[in-house]
N, C-alpha and C positions, 0 to 999 in steps of 0.2 A: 429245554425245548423238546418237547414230544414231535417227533417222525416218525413214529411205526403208523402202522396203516398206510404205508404207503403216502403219506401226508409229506410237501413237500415248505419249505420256508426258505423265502430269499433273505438270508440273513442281513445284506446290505441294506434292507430295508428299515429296519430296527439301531444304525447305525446313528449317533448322535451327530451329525454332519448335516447343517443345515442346506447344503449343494444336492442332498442323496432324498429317492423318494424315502418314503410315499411324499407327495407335495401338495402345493394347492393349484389349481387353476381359475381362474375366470369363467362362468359359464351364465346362461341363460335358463333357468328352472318355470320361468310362467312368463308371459307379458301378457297384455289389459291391452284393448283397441275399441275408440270411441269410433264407432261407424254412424255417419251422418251421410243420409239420403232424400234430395227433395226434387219433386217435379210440382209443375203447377196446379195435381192435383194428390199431391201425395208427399207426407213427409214421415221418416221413419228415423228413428235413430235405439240404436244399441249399444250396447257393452261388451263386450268378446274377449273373453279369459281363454287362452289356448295355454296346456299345461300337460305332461307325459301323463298316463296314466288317468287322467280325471275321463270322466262319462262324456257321451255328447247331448247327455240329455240336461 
């Protein structure tokens, strides 16, 4: 385990203890939304991918 530089390591991390991080979680990375819109002179419908990091173009 290299520490110079000032580098630091939680060794508990690297521990084979399936209780001990690093771990997993559950999380959300994108969701998809059908947006549907209609009036009596107008009907629109989309697709909407919200996602960290992508463009809004």
């Amino acid at each position: 385990m290299n520490t110079s530089g000032g580098a630091n390591v939680n060794v508990p991390n690297f521990e084979p203890d399936s209780s001990a991080s690093p771990y997993i979680s559950h999380a959300v990375y994108s969701a998809t939304f059908d947006l549907h819109y209609q009036t009596a002179r107008l009907t629109y419908a989309e697709r909407i991918r919200v996602a960290p990091g992508e463009s809004d173009e």
